[in-house]
MARROGU-782831 format. One line per 2 residues: number of its first residue (from 1); for each residue x, y, z of C-alpha. Coordinates in Angstrom, 3 decimals. Layout:
REM residues N
NUM) X/Y/Z ~ ...
REM end
This chain:
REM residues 542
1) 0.000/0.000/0.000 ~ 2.496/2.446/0.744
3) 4.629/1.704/-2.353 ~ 0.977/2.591/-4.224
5) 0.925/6.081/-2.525 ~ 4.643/6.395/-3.086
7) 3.959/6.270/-7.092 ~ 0.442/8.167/-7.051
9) 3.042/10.854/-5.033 ~ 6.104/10.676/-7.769
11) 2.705/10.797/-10.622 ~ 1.401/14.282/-9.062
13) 4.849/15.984/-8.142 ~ 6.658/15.144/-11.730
15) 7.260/18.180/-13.565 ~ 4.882/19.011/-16.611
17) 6.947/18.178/-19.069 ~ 7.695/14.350/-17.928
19) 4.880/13.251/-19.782 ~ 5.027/15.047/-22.468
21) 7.664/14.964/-25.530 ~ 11.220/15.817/-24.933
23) 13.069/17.639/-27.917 ~ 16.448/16.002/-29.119
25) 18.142/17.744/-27.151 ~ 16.804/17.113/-23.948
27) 16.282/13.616/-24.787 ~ 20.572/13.265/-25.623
29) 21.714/15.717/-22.154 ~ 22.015/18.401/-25.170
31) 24.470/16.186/-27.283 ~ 22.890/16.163/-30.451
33) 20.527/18.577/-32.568 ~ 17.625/17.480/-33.727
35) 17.173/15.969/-37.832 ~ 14.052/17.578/-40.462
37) 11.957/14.854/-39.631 ~ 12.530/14.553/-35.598
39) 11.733/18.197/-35.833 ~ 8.304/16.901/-37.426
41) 7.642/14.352/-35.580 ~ 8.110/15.968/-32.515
43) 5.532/19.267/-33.743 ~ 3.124/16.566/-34.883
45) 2.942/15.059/-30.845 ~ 2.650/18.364/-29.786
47) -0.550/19.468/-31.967 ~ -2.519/16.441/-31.150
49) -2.651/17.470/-27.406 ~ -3.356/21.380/-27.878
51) -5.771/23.250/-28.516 ~ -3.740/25.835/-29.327
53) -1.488/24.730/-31.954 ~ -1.806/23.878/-35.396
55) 1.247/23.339/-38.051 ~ 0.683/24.146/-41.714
57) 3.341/24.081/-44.569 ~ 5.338/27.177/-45.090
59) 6.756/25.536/-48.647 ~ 8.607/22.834/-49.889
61) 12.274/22.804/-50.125 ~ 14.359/22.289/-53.324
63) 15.252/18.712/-52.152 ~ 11.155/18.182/-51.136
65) 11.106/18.755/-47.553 ~ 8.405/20.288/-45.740
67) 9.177/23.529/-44.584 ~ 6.882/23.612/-41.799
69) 4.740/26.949/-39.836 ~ 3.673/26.251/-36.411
71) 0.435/28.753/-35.520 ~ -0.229/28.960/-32.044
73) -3.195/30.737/-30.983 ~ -6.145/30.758/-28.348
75) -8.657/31.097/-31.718 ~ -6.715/28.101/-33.000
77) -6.219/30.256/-36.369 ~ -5.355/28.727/-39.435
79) -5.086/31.130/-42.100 ~ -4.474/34.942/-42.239
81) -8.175/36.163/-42.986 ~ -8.563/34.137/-39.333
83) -5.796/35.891/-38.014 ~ -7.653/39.092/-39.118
85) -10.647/38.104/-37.044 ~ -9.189/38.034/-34.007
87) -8.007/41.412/-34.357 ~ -4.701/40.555/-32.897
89) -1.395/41.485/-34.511 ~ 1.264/38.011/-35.680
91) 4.732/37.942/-34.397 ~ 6.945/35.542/-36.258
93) 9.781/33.885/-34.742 ~ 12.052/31.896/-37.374
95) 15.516/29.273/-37.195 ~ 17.655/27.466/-38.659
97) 17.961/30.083/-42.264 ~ 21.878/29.342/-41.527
99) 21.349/25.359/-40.588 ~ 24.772/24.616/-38.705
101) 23.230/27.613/-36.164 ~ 21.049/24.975/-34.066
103) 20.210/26.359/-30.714 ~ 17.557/28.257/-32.460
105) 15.607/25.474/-34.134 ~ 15.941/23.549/-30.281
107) 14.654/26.868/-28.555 ~ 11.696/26.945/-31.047
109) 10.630/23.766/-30.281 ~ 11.101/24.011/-26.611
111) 8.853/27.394/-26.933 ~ 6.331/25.725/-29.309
113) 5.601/22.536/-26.013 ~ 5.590/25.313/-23.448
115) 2.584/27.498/-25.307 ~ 0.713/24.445/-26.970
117) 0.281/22.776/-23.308 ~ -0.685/25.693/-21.908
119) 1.815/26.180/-19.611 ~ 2.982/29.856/-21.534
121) -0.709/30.287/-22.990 ~ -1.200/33.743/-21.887
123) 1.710/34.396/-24.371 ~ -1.186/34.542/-26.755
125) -4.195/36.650/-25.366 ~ -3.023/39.977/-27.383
127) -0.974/38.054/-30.112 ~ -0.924/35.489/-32.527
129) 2.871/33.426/-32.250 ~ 4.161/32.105/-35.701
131) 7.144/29.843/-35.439 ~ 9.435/28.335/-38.326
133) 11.487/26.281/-36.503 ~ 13.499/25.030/-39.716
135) 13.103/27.153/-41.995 ~ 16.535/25.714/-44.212
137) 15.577/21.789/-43.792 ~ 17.992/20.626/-46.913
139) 21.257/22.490/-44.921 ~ 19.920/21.154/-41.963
141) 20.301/17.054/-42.960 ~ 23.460/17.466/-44.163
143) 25.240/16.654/-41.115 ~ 29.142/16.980/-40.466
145) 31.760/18.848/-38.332 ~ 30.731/22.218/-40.363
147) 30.960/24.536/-37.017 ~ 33.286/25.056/-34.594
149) 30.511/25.816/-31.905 ~ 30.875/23.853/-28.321
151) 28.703/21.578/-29.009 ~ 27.088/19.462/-30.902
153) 29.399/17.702/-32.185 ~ 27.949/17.347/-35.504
155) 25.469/20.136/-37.157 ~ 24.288/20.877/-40.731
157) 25.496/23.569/-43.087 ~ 25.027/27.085/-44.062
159) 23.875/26.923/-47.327 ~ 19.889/25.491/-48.511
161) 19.843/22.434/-51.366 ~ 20.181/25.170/-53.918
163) 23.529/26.014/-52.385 ~ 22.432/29.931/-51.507
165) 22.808/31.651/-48.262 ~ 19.029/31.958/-47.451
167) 19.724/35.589/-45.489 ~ 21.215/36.791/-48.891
169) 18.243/35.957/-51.184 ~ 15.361/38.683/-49.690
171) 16.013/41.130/-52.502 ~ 16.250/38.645/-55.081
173) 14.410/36.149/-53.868 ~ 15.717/33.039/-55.627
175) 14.664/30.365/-53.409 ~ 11.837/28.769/-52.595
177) 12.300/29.179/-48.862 ~ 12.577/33.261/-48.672
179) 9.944/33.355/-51.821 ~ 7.653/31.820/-49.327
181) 8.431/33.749/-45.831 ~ 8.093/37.083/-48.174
183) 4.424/35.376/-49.688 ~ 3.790/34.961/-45.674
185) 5.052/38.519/-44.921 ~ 2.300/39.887/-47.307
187) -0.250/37.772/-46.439 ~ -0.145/36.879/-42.352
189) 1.998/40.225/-42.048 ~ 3.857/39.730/-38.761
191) 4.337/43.260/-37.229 ~ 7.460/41.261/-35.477
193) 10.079/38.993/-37.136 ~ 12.233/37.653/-34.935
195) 15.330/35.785/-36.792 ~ 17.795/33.451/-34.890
197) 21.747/32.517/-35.323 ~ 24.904/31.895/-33.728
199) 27.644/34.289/-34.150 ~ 31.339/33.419/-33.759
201) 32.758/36.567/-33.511 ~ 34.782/38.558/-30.938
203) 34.914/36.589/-27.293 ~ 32.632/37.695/-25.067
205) 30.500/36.452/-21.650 ~ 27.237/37.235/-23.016
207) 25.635/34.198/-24.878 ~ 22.807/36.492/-26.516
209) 23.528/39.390/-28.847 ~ 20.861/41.348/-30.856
211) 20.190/43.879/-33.407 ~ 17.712/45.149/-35.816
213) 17.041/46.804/-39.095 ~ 20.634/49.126/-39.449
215) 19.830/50.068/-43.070 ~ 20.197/53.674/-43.690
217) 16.897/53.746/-45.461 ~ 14.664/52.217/-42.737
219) 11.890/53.933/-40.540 ~ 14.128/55.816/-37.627
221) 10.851/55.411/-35.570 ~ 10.842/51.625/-35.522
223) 14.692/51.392/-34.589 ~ 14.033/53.990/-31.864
225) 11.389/51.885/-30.501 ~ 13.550/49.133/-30.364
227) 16.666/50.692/-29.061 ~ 14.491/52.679/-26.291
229) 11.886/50.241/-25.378 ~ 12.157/46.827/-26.683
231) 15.537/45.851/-26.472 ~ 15.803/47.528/-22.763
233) 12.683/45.498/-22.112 ~ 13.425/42.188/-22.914
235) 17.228/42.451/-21.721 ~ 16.106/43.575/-18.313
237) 13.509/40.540/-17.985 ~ 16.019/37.797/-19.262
239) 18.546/38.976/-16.699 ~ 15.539/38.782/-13.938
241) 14.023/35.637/-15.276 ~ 17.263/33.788/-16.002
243) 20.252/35.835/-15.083 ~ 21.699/35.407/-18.422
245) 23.550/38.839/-20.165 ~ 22.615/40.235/-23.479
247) 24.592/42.688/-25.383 ~ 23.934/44.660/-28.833
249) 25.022/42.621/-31.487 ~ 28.592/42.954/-32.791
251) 32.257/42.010/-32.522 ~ 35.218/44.236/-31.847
253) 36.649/46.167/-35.002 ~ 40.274/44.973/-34.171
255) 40.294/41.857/-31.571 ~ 43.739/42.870/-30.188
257) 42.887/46.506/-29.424 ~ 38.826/46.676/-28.151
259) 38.940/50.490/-27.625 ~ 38.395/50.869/-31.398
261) 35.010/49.703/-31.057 ~ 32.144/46.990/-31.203
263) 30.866/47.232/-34.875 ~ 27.819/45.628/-36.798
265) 28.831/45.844/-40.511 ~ 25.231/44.196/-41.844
267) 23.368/46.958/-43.063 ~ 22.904/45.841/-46.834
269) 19.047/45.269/-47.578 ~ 19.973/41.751/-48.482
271) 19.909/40.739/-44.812 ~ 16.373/39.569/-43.283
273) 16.566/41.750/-40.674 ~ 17.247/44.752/-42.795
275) 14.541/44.074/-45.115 ~ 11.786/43.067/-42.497
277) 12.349/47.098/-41.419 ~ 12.447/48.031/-44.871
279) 9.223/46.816/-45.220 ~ 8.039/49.082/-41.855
281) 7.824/45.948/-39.407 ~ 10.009/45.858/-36.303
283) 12.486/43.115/-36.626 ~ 14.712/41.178/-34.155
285) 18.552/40.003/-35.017 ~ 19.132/37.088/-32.441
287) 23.230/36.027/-32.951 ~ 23.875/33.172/-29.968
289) 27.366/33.106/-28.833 ~ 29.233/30.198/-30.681
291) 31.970/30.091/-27.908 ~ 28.953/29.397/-25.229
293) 28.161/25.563/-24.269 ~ 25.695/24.007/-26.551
295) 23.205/23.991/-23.288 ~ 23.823/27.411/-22.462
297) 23.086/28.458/-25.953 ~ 20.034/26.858/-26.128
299) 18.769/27.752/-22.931 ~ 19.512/31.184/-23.112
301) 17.525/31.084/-26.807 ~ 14.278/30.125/-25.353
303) 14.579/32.456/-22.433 ~ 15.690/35.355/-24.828
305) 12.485/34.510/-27.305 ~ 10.502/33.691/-24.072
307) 11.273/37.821/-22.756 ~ 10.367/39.390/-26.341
309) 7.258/37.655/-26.110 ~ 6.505/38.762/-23.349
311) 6.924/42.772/-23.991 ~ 4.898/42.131/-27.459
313) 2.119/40.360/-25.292 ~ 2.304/43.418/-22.714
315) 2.728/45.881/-25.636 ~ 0.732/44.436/-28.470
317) -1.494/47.499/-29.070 ~ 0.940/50.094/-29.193
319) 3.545/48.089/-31.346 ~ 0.793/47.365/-34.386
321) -0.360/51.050/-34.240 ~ 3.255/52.097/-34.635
323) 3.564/50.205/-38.111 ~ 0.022/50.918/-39.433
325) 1.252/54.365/-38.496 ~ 4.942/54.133/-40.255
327) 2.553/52.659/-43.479 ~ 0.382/56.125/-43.951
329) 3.956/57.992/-43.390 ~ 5.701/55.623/-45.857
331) 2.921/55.890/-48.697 ~ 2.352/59.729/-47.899
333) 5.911/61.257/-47.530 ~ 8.832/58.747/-48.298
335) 9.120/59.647/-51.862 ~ 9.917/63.634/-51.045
337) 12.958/61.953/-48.848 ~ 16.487/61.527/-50.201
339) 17.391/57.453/-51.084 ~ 20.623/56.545/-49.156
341) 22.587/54.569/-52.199 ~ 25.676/54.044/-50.049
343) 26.533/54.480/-46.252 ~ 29.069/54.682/-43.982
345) 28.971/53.344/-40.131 ~ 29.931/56.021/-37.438
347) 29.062/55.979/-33.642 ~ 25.669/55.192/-32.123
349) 27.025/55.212/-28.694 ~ 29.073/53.521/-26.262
351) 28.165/49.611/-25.508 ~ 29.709/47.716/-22.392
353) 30.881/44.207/-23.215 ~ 31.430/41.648/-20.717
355) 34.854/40.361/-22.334 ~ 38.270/38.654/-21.220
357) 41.419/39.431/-20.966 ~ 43.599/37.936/-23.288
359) 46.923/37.268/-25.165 ~ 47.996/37.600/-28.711
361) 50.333/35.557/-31.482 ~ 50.998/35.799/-34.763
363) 49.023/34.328/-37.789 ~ 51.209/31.850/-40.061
365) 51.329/33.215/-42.973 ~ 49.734/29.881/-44.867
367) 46.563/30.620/-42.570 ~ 46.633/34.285/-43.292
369) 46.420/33.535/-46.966 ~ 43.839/30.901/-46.350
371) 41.533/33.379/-44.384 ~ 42.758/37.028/-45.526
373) 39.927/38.101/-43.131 ~ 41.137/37.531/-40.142
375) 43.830/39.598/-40.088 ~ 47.548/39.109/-38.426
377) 47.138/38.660/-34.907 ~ 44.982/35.368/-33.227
379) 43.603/36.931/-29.803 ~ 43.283/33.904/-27.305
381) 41.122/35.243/-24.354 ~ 41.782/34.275/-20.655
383) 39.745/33.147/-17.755 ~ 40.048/36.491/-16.277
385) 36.792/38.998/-16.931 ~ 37.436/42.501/-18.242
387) 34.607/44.454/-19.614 ~ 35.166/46.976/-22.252
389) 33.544/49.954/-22.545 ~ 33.645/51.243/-26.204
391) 32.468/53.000/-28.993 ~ 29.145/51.023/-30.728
393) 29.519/51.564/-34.540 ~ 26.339/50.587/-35.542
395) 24.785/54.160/-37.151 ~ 24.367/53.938/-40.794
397) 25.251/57.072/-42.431 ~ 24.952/58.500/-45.709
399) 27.489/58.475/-47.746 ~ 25.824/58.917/-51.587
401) 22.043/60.008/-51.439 ~ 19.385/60.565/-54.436
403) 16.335/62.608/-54.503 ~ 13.817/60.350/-54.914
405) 10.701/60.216/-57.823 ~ 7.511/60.096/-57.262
407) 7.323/56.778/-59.191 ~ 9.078/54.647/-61.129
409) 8.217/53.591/-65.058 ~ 9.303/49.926/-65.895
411) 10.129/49.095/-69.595 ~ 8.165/46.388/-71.058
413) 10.161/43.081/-71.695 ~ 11.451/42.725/-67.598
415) 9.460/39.833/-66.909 ~ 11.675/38.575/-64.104
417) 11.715/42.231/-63.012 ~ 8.143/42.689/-62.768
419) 7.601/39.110/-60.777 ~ 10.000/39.990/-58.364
421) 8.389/43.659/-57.905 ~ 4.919/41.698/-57.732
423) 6.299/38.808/-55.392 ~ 7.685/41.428/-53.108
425) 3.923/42.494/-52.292 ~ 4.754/45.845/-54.176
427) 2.048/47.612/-56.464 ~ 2.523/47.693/-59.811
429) 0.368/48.983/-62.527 ~ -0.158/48.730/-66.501
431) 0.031/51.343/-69.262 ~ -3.253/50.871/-71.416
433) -2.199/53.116/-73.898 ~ 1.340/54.771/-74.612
435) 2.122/58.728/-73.367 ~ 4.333/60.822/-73.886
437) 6.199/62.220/-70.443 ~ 8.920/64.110/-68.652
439) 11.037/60.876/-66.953 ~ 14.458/60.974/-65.851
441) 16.935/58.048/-67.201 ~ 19.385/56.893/-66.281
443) 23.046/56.997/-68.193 ~ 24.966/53.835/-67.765
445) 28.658/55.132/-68.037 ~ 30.425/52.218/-66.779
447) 29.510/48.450/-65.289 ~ 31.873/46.644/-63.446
449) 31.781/43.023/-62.989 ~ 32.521/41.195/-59.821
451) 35.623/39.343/-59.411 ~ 34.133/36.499/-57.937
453) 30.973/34.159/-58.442 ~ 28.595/35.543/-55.524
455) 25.461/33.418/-54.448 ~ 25.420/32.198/-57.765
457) 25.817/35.528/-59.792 ~ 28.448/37.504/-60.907
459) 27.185/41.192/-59.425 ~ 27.337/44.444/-61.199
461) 28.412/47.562/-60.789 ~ 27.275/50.813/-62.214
463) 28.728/53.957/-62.541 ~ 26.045/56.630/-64.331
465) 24.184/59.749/-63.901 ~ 20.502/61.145/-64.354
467) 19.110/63.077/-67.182 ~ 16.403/64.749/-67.976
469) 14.496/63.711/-71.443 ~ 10.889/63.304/-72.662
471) 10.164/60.062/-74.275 ~ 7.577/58.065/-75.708
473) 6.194/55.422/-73.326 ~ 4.785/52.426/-75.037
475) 1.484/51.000/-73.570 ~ 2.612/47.316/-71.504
477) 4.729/49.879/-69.139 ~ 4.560/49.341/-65.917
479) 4.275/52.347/-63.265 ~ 5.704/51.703/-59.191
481) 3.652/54.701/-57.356 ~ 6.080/55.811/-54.491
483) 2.691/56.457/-52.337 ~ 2.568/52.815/-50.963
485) 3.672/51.194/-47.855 ~ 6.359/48.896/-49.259
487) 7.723/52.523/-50.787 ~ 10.865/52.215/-48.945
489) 12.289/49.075/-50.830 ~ 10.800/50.521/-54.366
491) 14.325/52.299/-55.076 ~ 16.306/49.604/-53.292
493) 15.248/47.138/-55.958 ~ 14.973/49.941/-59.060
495) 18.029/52.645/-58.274 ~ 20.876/50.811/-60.348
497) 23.502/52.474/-57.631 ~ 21.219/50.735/-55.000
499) 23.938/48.115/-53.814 ~ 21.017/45.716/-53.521
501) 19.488/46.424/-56.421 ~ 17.968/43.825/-59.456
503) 20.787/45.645/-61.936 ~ 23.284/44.506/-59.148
505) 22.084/41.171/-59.174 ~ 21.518/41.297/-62.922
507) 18.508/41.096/-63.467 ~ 18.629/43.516/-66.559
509) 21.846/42.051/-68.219 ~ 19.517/41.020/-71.238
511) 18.420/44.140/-71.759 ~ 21.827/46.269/-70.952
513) 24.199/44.789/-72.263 ~ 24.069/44.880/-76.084
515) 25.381/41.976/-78.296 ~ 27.508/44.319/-80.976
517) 28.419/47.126/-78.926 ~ 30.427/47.303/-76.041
519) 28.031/51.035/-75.096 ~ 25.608/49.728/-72.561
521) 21.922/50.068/-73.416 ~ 19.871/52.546/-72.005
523) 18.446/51.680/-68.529 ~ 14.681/50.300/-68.888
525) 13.431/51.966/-65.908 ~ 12.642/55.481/-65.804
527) 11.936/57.961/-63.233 ~ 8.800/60.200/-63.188
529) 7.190/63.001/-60.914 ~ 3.536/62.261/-61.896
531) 1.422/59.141/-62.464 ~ 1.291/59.109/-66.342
533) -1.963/60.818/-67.494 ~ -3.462/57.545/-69.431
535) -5.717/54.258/-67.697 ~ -3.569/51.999/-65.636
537) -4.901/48.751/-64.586 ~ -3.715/46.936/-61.192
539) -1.398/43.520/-61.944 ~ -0.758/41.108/-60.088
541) 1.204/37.999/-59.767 ~ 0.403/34.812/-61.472
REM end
């Protein structure tokens, strides 16, 4: 009898969780990472015991895996005109883009069991969670020492099954994984996108770092609401909740002398973070620090998502008014505002970070010509703490700026062009009939061609100036009115000195470069300060 009430006791006092599914890396004492399908079947266990929960298909990778998007909801919402119902705003939080960065895609599905049993449920009374826990399943399978991360000992790699760097591919938007997380930014519109990595920069004690949008063209208010209230918010609470340290994402300028500063040199619109602001939603750059135990970084993950949550529950109101209010200032004003084509990164202000001391050597030459980047001195950090108080170069400032049109006038003949535009969630409209207008076009004086194969393309650069010119415009023309939310990454994708541009990427080489001539063709898109005075009709993707 007593060994009876000795079991009904151990049945009552185990924790939650004993009974329900463990992730991989629970289940291995946090020795291995979890495989595409584990990470299926273990979402799968989940939903059939909530009533919160349900997991859809994002898309399906190049080598046919299931992408998968976990919804988690008290309204158990399943599409975004459901989403729309409960009046709520989304907040996505996404993993494994880079798949040899793991602790992510384990602290997604640790955060996914804790809100589907109910045990984080009030997580959702002002929000809707998304979750893409693997969002680059192909790089995730392909196991092998590919990190140098403590722990696990084996991990995928970087690249998706098309062999592209997923957080390269939002402006060009090549691969069927970022096609369909920009389809589900126009569509579910997250007013949050949280994205999650390991860094292995510069040695420091804090395992999180974070960031957001640092392109020179985003909305100032969004990155002052993150810099003033977000990031403050959720730092303070994961220090209370779980006394781990957070720190502004970066890594010293020089590694042998830290006074020169703690830098973040992302701010091309290529990066997700970048363009989530670009398209006026706040956006969350979570880098996990490599040099951390694989525990530790996986730990301090969830409780890092688990704290952002929580100020986007407390705050949900006043975060989606913010955007819808950023989209009337966007599609009002941003065209009378000067495009940043090129920027430089000064101060933003001074950042503490929890370092070591350490010692220096020499790099071999053969390793210094192996990785050029790394410069000529290996810094080997101590046991002994030192924090460093230094200059945070993070402030993107102009450097080459354009006034910018009204709207833009797209050549017939860019097919690819116009899908991408169209893809994007941009606004495009047809020329019924042919005009005659004032436009400015482009002069294409010189391109430059990269030196080396990048993400699959050999990039271009252009060197050219504006004139002014009336020409014929033949009816199929497409107009891009500036007056639209999405306004801000209009000239990122049409401005051929935009570094991020579709000329960059080459998306007009057809049409440029001529077959007999080595004089570039003129530039099919042309800049106008009216709509053109003939009917347009609304296009939209097939």
């Amino acid at each position: 009898m007593k060994f009876v009430r000795l079991i009904v006791v151990l049945l009552l006092t185990a924790p939650a969780w004993a009974t329900e599914p463990l992730t991989v890396v629970e289940a291995t004492d946090y020795t291995r990472t979890s495989l595409h399908q584990e990470v299926l079947d273990f979402l799968h266990q989940v939903e059939r015991t909530s009533t919160f929960m349900v997991v859809a298909t994002l898309t399906t990778s190049t080598e046919g895996r299931m992408v998968p998007l976990v919804v988690l909801s008290r309204e158990r919402v399943r599409t975004p005109a459901e989403l729309r119902a409960t009046g709520k705003p989304a907040v996505l939080i996404m993993a494994n883009i880079h798949a040899g960065e793991v602790e992510g895609k384990e602290a997604c599905q640790m955060l996914i069991r804790e809100v589907a049993s109910g045990r984080l449920a009030a997580l959702l009374d002002n929000q809707v969670i998304l979750v893409i826990p693997i969002f680059n399943p192909d790089g995730n399978d392909k196991l092998g020492k590919n990190r140098h991360d403590r722990g696990p000992e084996v991990a995928g790699v970087r690249y998706n099954g098309q062999y592209l760097d997923l957080n390269r591919d939002y402006t060009k938007l090549e691969s069927p994984e970022v096609s369909a997380l920009v389809g589900l930014f126009n569509t579910w519109d997250p007013v949050l996108v949280v994205d999650m990595h390991t860094t292995n920069g510069s040695y420091h004690r804090e395992p999180v770092s974070y960031t957001t949008c640092a392109n020179a063209n985003g909305p100032k208010a969004l990155a002052d609401y993150m810099w003033t209230k977000l990031f403050p918010g959720a730092a303070a609470r994961l220090k209370k909740d779980s006394g781990y340290e957070s720190v502004p994402y970066g890594e010293f300028v020089e590694g042998a002398n830290p006074a020169k500063g703690w830098i973040n040199e992302a701010i091309e619109a290529r990066y997700g973070t970048n363009y989530v602001g670009l398209r006026n939603r706040l956006s969350i750059l979570d880098e996990n620090y490599s040099y951390a135990d694989f525990k530790t970084r996986v730990l301090a993950s969830f409780a890092y998502i688990r704290a952002v949550l929580e100020f986007t529950s407390a705050n949900a109101g006043e975060i989606a008014a913010l955007v819808r209010r950023v989209d009337r200032e966007t599609a009002a004003a941003y065209f009378k505002e000067q495009f940043v084509a090129e920027a430089t990164l000064e101060r933003s202000w001074d950042v503490t970070v929890k370092g070591w001391e350490f010692t220096t050597e020499p790099v071999p030459p053969e390793e210094r010509a192996k990785h050029p980047w790394g410069g000529d001195v290996k810094v080997n950090p101590t046991d002994v703490p030192h924090d460093y108080t230094v200059p945070y170069l993070a402030l993107a400032t102009p450097k080459m700026t354009l006034p910018l049109p009204l709207g833009y006038i797209v050549l017939p003949g860019q097919d690819d062009v116009v899908k991408n535009l169209q893809a994007q969630g941009i606004m495009v409209e047809k020329l019924v009939e042919g005009c005659r207008l004032p436009v400015e076009r482009f002069i294409t004086e010189k391109i430059e061609l990269a030196k080396n194969i990048y993400q699959g393309r050999v990039q271009n650069t252009f060197t050219g100036h504006y004139e002014k010119a009336e020409v014929e415009v033949p009816a199929g023309s497409l107009f891009v009115d500036m007056r639209q939310p999405l306004a801000r990454l209009i000239p990122v994708l049409l401005e051929p000195l935009s570094g991020d541009s579709l000329a960059v990427w080459g998306f007009f080489n057809r049409a440029i470069v001529r077959q007999w001539s080595n004089e570039p063709a003129p530039y099919p898109v042309l800049r106008v300060d009216s709509r053109p005075p003939v009917p347009l009709l609304l296009t939209s993707a097939e």
